[in-house]
PDB file with one MODEL, atoms N, CA, C and O in Angstrom:
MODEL        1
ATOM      1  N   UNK A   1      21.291  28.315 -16.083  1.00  0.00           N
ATOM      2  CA  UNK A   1      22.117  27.275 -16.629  1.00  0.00           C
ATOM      3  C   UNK A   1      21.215  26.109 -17.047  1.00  0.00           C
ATOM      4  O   UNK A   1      20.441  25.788 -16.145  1.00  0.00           O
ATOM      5  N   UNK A   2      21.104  25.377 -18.186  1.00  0.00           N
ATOM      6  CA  UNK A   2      20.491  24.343 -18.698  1.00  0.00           C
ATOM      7  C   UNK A   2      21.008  23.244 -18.021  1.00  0.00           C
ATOM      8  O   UNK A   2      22.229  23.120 -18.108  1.00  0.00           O
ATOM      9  N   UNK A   3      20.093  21.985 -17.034  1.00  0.00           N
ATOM     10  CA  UNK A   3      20.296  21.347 -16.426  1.00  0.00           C
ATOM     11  C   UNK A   3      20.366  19.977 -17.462  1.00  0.00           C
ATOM     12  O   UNK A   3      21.188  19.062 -17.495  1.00  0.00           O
ATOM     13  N   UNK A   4      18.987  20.272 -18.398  1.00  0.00           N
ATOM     14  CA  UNK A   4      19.198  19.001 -19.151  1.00  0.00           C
ATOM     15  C   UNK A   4      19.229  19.423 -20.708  1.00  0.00           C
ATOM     16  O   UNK A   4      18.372  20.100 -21.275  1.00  0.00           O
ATOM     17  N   UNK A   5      20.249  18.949 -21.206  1.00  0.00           N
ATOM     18  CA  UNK A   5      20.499  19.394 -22.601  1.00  0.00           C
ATOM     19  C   UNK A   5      19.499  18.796 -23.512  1.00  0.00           C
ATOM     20  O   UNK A   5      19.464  19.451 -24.554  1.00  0.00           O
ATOM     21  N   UNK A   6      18.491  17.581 -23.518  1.00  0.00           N
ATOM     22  CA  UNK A   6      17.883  16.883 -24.338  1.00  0.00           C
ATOM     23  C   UNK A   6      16.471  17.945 -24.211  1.00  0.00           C
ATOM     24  O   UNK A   6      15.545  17.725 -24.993  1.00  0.00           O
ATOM     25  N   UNK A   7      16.395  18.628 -23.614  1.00  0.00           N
ATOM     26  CA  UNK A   7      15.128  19.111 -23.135  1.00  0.00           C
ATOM     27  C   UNK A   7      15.468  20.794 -22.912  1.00  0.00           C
ATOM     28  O   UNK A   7      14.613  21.621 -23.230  1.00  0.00           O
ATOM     29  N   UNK A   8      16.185  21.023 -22.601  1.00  0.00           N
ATOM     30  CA  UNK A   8      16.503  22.732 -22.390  1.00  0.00           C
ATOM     31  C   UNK A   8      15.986  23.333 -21.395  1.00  0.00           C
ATOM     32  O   UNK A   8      15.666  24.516 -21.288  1.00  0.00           O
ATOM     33  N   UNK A   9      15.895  22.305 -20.508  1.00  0.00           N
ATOM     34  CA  UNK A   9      15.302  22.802 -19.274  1.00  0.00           C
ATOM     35  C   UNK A   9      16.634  23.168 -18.147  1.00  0.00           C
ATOM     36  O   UNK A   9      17.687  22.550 -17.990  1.00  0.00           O
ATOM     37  N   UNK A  10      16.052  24.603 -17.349  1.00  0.00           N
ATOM     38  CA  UNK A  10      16.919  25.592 -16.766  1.00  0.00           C
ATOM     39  C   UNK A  10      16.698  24.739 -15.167  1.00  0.00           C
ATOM     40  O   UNK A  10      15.870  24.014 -14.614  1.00  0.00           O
ATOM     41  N   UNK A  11      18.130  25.423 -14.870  1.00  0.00           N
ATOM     42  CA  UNK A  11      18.045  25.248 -13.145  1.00  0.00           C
ATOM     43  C   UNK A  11      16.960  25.942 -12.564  1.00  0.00           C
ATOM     44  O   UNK A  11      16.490  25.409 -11.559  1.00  0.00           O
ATOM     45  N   UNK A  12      16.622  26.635 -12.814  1.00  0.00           N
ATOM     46  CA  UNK A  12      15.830  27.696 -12.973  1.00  0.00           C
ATOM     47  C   UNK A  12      14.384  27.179 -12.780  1.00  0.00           C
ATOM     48  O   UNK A  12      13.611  27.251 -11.824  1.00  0.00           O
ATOM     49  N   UNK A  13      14.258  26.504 -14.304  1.00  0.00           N
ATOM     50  CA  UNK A  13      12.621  25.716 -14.240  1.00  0.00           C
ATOM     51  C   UNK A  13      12.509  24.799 -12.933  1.00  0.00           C
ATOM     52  O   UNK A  13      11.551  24.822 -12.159  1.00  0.00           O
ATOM     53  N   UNK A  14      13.583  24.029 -12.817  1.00  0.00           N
ATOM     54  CA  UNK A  14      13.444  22.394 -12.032  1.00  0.00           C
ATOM     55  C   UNK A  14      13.671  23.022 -10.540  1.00  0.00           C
ATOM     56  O   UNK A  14      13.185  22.251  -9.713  1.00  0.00           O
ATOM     57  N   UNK A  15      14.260  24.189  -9.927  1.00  0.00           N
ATOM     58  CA  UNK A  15      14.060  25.169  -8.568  1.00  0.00           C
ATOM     59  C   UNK A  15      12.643  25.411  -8.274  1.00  0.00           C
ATOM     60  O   UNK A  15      12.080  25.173  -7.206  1.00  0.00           O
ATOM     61  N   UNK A  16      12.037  25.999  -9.525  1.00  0.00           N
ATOM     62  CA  UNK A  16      10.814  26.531  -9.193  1.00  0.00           C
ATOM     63  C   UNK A  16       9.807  25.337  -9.042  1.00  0.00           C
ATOM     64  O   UNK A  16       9.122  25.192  -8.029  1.00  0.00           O
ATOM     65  N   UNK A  17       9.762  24.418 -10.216  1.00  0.00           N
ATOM     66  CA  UNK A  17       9.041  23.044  -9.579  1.00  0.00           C
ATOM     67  C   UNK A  17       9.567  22.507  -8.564  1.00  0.00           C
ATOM     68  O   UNK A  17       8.561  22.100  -7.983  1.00  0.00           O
ATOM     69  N   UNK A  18      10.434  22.216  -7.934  1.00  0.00           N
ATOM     70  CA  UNK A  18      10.633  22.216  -6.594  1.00  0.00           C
ATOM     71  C   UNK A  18       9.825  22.889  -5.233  1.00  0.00           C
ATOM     72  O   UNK A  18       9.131  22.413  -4.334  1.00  0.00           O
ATOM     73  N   UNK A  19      10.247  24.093  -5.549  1.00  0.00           N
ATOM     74  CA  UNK A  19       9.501  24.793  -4.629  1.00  0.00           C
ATOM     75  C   UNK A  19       7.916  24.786  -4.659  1.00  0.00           C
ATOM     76  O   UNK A  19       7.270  25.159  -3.680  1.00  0.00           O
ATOM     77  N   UNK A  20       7.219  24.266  -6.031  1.00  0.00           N
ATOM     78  CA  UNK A  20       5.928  24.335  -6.069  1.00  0.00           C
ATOM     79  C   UNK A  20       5.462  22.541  -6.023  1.00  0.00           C
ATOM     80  O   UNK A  20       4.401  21.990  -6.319  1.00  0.00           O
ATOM     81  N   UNK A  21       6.666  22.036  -5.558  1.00  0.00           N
ATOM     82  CA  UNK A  21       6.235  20.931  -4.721  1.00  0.00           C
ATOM     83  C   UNK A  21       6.548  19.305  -5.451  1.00  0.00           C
ATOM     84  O   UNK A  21       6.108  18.216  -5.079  1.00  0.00           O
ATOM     85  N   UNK A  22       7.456  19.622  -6.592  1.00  0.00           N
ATOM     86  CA  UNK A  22       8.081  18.094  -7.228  1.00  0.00           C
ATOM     87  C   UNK A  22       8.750  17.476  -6.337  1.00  0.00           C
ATOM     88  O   UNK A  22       9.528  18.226  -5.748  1.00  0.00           O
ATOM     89  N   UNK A  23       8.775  15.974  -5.854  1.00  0.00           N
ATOM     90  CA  UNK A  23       9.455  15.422  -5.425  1.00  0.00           C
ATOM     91  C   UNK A  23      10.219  14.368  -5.913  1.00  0.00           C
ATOM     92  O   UNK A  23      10.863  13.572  -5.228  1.00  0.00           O
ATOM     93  N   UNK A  24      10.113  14.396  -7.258  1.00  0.00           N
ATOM     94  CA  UNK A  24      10.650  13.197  -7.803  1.00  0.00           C
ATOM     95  C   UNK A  24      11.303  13.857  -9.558  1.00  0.00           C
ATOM     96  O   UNK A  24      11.144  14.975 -10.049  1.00  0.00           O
ATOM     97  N   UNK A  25      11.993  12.717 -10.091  1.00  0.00           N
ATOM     98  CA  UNK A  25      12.620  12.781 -11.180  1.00  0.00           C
ATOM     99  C   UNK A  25      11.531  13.470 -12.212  1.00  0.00           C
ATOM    100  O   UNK A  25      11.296  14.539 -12.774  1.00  0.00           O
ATOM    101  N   UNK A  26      11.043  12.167 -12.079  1.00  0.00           N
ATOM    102  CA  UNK A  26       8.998  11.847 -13.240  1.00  0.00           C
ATOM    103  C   UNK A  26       8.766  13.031 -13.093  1.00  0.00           C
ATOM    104  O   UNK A  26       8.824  13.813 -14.042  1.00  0.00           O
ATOM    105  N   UNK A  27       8.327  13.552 -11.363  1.00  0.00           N
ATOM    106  CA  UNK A  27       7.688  14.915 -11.197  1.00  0.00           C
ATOM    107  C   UNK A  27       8.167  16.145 -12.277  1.00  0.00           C
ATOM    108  O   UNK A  27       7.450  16.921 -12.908  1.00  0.00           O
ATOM    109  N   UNK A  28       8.961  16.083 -12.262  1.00  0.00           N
ATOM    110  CA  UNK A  28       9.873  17.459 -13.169  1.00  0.00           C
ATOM    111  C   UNK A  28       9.714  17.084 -14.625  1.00  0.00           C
ATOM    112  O   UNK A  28       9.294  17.925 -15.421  1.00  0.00           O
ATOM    113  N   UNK A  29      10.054  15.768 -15.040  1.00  0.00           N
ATOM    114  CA  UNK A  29       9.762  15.387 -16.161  1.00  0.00           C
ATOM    115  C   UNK A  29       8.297  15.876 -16.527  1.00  0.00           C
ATOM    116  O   UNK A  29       8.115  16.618 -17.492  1.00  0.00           O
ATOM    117  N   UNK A  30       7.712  15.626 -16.072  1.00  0.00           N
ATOM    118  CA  UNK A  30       5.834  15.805 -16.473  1.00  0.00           C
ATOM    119  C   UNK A  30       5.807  17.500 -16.358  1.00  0.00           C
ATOM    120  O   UNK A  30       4.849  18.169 -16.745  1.00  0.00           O
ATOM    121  N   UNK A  31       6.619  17.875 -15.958  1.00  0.00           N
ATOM    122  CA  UNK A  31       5.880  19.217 -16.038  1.00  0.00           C
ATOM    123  C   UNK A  31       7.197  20.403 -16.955  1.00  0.00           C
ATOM    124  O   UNK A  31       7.346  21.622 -16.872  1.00  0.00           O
ATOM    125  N   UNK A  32       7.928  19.370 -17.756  1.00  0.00           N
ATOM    126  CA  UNK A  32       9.128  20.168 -18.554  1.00  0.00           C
ATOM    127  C   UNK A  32       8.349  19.150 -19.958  1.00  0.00           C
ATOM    128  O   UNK A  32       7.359  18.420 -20.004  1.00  0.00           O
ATOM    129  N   UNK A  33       9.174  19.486 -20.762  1.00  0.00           N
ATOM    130  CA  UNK A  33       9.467  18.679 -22.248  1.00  0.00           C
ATOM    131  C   UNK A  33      10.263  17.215 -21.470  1.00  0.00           C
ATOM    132  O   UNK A  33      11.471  17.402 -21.616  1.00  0.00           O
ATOM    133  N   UNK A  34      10.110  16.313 -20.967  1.00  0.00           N
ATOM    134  CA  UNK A  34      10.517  15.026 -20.064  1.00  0.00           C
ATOM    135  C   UNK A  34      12.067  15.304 -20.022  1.00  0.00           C
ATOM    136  O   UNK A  34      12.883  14.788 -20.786  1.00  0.00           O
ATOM    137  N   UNK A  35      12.322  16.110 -19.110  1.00  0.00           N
ATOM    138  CA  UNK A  35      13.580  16.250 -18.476  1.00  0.00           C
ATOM    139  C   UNK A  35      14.021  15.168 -17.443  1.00  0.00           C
ATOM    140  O   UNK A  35      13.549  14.970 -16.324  1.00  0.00           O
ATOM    141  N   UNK A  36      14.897  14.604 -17.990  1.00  0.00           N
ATOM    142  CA  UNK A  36      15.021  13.145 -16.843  1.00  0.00           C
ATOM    143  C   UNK A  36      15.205  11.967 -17.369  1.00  0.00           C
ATOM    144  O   UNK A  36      15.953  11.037 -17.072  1.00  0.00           O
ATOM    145  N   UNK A  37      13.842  12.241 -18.806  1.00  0.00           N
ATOM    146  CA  UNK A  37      13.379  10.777 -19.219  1.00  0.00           C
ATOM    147  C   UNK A  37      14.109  10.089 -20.934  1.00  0.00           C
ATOM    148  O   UNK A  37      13.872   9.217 -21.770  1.00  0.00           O
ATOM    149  N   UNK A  38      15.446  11.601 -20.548  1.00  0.00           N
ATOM    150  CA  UNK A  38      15.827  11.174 -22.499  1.00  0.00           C
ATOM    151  C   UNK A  38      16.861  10.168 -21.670  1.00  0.00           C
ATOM    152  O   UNK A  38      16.600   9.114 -21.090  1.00  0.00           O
ATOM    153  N   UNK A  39      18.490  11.070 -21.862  1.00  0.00           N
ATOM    154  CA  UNK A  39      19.550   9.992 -22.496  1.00  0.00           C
ATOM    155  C   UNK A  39      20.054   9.852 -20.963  1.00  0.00           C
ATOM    156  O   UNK A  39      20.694   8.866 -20.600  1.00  0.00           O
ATOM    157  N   UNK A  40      19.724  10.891 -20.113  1.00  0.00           N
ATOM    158  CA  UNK A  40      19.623  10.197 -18.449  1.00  0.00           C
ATOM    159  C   UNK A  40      20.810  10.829 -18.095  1.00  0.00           C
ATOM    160  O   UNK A  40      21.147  10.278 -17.047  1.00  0.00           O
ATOM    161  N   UNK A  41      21.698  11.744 -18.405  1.00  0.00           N
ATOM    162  CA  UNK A  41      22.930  12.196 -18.171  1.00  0.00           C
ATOM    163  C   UNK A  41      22.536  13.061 -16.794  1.00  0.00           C
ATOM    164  O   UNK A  41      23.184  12.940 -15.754  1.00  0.00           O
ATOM    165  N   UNK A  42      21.224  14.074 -16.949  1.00  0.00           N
ATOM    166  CA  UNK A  42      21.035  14.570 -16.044  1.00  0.00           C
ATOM    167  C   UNK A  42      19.878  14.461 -14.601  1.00  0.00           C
ATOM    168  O   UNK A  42      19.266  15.184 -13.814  1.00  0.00           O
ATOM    169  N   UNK A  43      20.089  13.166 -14.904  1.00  0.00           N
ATOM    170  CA  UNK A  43      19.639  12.603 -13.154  1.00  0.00           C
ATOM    171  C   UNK A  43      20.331  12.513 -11.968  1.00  0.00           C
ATOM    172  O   UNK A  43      19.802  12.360 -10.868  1.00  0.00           O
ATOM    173  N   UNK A  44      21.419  12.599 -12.167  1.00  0.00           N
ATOM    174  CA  UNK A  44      21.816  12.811 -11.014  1.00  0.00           C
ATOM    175  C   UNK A  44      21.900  14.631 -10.996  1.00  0.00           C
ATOM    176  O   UNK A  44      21.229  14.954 -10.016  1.00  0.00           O
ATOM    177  N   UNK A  45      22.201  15.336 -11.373  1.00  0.00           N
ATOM    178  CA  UNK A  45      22.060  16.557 -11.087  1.00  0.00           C
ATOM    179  C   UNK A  45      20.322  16.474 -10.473  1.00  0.00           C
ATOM    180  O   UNK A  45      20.118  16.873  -9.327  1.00  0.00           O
ATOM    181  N   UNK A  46      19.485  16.094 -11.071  1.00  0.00           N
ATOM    182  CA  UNK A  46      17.908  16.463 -10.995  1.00  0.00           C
ATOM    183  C   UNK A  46      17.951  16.300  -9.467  1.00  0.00           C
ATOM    184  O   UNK A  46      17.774  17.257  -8.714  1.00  0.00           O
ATOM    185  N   UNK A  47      18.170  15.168  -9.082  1.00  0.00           N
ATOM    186  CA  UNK A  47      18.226  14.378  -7.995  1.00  0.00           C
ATOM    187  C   UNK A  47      18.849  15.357  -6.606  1.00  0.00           C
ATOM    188  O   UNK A  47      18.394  15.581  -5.484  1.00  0.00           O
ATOM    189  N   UNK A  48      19.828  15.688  -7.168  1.00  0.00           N
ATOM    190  CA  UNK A  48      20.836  16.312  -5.771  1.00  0.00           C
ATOM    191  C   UNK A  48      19.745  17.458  -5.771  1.00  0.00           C
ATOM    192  O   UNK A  48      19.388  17.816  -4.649  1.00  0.00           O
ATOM    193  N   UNK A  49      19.103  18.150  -6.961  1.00  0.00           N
ATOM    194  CA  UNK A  49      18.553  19.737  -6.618  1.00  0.00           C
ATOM    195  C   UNK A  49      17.354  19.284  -6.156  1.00  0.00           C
ATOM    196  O   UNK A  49      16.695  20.271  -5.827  1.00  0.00           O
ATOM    197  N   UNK A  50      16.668  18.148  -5.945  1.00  0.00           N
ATOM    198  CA  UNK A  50      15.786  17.562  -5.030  1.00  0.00           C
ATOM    199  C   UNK A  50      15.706  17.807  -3.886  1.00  0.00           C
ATOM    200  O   UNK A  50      14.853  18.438  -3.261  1.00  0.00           O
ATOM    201  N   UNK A  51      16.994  17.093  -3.441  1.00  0.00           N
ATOM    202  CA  UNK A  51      17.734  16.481  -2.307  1.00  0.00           C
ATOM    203  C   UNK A  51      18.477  17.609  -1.253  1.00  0.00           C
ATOM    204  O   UNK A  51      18.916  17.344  -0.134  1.00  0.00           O
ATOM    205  N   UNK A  52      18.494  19.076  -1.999  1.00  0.00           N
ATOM    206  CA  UNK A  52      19.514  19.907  -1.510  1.00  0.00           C
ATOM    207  C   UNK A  52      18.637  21.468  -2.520  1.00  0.00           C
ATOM    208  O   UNK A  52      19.238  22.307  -3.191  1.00  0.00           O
ATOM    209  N   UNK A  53      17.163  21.384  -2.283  1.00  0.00           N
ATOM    210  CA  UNK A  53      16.804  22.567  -3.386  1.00  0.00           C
ATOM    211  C   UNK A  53      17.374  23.870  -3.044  1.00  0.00           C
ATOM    212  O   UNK A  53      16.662  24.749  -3.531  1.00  0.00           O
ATOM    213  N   UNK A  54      18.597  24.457  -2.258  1.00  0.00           N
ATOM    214  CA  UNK A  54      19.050  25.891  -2.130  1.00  0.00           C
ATOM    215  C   UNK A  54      20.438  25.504  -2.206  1.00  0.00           C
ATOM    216  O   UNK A  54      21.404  26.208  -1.909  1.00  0.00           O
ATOM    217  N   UNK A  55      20.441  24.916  -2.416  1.00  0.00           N
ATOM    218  CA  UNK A  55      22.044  23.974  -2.212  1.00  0.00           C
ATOM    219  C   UNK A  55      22.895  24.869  -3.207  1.00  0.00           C
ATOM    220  O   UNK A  55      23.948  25.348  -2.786  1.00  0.00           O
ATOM    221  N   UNK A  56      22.390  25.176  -4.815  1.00  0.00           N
ATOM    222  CA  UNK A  56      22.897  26.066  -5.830  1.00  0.00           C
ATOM    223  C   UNK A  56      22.511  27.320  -5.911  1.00  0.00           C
ATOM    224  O   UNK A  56      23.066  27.958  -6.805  1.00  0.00           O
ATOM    225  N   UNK A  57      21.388  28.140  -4.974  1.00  0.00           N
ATOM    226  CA  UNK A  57      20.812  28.913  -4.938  1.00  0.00           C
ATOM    227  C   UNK A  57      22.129  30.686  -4.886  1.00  0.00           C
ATOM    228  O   UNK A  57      23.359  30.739  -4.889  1.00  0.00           O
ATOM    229  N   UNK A  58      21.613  31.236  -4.866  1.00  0.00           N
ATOM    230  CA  UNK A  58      22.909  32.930  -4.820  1.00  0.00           C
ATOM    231  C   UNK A  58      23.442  32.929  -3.063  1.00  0.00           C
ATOM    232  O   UNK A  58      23.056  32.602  -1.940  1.00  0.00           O
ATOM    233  N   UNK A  59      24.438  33.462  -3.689  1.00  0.00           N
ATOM    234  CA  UNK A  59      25.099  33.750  -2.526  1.00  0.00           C
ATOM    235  C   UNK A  59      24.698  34.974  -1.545  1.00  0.00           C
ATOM    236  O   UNK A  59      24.042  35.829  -2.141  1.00  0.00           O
ATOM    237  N   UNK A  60      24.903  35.220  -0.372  1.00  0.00           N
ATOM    238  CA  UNK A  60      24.331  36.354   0.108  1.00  0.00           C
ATOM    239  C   UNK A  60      24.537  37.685  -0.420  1.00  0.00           C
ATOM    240  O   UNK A  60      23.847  38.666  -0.143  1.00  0.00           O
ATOM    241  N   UNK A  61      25.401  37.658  -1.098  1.00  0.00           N
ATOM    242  CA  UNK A  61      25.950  39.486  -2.039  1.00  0.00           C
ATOM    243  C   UNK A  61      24.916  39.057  -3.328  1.00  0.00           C
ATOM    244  O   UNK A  61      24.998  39.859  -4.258  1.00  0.00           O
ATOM    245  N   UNK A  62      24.122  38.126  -3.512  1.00  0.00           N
ATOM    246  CA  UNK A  62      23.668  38.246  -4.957  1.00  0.00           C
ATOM    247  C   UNK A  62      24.163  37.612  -5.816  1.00  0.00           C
ATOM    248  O   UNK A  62      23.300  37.204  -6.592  1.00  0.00           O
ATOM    249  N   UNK A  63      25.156  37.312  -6.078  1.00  0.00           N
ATOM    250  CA  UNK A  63      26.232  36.417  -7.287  1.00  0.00           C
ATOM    251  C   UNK A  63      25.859  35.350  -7.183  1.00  0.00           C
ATOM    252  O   UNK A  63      25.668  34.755  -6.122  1.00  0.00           O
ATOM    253  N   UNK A  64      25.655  34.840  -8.546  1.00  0.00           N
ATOM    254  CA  UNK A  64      24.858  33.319  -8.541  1.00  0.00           C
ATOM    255  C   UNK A  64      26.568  32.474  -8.458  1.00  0.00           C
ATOM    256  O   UNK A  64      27.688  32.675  -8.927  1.00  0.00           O
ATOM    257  N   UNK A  65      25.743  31.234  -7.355  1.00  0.00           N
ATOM    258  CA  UNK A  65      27.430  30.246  -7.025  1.00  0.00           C
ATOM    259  C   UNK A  65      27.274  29.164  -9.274  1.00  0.00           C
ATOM    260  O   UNK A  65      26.449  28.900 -10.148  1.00  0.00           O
ATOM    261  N   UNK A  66      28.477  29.052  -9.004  1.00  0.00           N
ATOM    262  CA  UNK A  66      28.569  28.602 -10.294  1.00  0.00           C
ATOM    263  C   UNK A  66      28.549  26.126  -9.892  1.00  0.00           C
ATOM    264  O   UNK A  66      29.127  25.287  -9.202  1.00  0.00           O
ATOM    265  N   UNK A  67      27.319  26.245 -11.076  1.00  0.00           N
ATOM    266  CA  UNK A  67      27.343  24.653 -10.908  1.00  0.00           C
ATOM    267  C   UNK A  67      28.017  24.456 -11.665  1.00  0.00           C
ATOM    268  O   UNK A  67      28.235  25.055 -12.718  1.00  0.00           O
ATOM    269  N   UNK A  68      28.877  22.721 -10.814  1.00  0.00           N
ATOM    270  CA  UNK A  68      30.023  21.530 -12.118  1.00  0.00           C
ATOM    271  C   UNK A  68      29.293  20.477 -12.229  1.00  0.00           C
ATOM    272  O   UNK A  68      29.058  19.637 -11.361  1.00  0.00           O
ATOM    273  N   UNK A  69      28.771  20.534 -13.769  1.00  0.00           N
ATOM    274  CA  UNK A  69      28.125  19.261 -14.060  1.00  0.00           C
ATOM    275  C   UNK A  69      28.987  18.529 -14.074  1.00  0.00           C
ATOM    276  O   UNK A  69      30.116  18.961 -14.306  1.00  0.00           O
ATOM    277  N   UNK A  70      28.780  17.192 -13.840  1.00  0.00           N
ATOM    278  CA  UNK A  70      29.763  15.925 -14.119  1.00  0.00           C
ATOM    279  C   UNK A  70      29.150  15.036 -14.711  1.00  0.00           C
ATOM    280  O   UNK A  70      27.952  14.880 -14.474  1.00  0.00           O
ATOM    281  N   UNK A  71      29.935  14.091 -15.788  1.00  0.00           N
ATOM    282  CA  UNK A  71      29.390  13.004 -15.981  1.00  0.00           C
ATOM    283  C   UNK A  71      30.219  11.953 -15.872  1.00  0.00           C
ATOM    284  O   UNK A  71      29.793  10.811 -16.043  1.00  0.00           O
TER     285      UNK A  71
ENDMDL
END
């Protein structure tokens, strides 16, 4: 699922920089096309998958849980 539309960056990408050790907004930004740093819609999503990195992760049968972006 595309977390940030200005940038096309996946839940996917911003999980795996996570796990390889981003701790911050910037962090993810610097290592995508600056995910974070356009029109800002998706900072708070960035933030919670920070804050909670398995939080959206699959369920135990395998089925990915479905994210509600909000704005």
């Amino acid at each position: 699922m595309i977390v940030c539309l200005c940038t096309g960056t996946s839940d996917r990408t911003v999980r795996r920089l996570v796990e390889e050790g981003a701790t911050t907004v910037r962090e993810i930004g610097q290592h995508t096309d600056g995910a974070g740093s356009h029109c800002g819609s998706c900072c708070c999503d960035l933030k919670r998958m920070l804050a909670t990195p398995d939080a959206d992760s699959a369920t135990p049968g395998g089925e990915p849980k479905l994210m509600v972006l909000r704005r």
